[in-house]
C-alpha positions as CSV (number, residue, x, y, z in Angstrom):
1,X,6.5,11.0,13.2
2,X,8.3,9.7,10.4
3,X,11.0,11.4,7.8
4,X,9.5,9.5,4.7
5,X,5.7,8.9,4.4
6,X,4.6,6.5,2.0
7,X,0.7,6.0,1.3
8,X,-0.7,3.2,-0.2
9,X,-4.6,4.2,-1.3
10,X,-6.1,7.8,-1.9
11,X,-4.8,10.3,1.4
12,X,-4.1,14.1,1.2
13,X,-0.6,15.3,1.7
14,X,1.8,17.5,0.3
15,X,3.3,15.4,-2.6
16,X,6.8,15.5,-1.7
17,X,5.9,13.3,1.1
18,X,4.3,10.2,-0.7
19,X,6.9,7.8,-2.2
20,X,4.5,5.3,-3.7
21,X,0.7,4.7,-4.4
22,X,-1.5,2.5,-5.7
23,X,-5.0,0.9,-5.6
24,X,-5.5,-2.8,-5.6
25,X,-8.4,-5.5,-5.4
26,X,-9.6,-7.8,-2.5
27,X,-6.2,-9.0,-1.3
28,X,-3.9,-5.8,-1.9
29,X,-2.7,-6.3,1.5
30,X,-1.1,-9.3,1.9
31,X,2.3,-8.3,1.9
32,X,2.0,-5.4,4.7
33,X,0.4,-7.9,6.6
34,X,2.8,-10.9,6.1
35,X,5.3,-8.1,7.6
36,X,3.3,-7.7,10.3
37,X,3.7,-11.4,10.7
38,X,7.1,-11.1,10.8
39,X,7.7,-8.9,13.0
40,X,8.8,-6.2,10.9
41,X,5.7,-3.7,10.5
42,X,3.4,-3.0,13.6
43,X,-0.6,-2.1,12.7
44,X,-1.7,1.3,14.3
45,X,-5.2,1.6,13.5
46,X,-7.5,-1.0,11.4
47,X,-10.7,1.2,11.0
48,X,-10.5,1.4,7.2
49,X,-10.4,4.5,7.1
50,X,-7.3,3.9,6.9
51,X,-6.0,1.5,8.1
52,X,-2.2,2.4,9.1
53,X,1.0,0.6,9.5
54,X,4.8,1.4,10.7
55,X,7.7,-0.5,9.2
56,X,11.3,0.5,8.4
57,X,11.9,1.7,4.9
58,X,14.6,-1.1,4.2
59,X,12.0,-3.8,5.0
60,X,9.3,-1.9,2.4
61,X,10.6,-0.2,-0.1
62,X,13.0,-3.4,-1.8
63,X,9.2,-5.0,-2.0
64,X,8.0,-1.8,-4.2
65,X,10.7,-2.0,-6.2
66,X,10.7,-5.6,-7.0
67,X,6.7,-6.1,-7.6
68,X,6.8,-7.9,-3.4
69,X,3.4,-5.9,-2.9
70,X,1.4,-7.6,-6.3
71,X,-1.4,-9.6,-4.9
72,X,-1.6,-13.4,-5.6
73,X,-2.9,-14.2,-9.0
74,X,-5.0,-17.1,-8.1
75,X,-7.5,-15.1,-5.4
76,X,-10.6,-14.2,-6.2
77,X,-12.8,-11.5,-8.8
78,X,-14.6,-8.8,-6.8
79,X,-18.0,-7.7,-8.7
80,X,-20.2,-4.4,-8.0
81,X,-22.0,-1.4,-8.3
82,X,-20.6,2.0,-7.5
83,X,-23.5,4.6,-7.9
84,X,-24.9,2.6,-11.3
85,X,-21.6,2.2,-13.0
86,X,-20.7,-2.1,-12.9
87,X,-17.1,-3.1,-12.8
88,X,-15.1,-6.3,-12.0
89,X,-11.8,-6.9,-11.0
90,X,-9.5,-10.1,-11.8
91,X,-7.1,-11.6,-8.9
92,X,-4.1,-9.3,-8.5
93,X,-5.7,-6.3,-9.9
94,X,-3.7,-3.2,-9.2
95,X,-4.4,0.4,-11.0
96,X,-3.3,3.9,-10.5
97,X,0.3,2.6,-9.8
98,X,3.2,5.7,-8.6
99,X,6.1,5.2,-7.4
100,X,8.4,8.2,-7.0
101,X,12.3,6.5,-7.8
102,X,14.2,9.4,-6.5
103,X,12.2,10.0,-3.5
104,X,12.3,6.0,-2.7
105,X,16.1,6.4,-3.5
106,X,16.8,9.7,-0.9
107,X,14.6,7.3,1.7
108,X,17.2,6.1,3.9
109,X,16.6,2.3,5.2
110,X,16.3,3.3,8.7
111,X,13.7,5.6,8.5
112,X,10.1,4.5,9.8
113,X,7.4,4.9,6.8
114,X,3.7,5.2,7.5
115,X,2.0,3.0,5.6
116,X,-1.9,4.2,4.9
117,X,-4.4,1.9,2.8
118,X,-8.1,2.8,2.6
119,X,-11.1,0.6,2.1
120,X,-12.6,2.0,-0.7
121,X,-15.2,-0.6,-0.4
């Protein structure tokens, strides 16, 4: 179990746990996975419901802080219907964006983070 949880997505805890979230479009996961690539986040589960990752604070948290998890602006627009109501959203799109600066501050670098994003597809 980690000391620091951070939860990217929509996911019940106790508040004083989550040190960032946000929701973002079709490719809001590109940079947990490009850490996965690189050997510094590991993938636990892939369901989408959530999918969950590990990675050291140090390795996540400078990427909060310095915009490393905005999506590409050149991806593509994601149409649809959600129970009759239309909406669209551009390359990049992020919304509902939380980020806790003290808590991200008292996280030290070593600590593991759980990273949880859910398909809200």
């Amino acid at each position: 179990m980690s000391d620091c949880i951070f939860a990217g997505g929509r996911i019940q805890l106790a508040p004083f746990f989550i040190l960032a979230q946000w929701e973002a479009g079709a490719e809001g996961l590109r940079w947990i996975e490009k850490l996965v690539k690189q050997g510094k986040a590991a993938k636990v589960s892939g369901s989408g419901y959530p999918n969950r990752y590990i990675s050291r604070a140090g390795d996540v948290l400078p990427l909060i802080e310095g915009g490393g998890i905005q999506s590409s602006q050149g991806g593509v627009w994601i149409f649809g219907i959600d129970e009759g109501e239309e909406y669209a959203q551009p390359p990049g799109w992020m919304g509902k964006i939380e980020v806790h600066a003290d808590r991200v501050a008292a996280c030290p670098a070593k600590h593991f983070l759980t990273i949880d994003a859910w398909d809200q597809s």
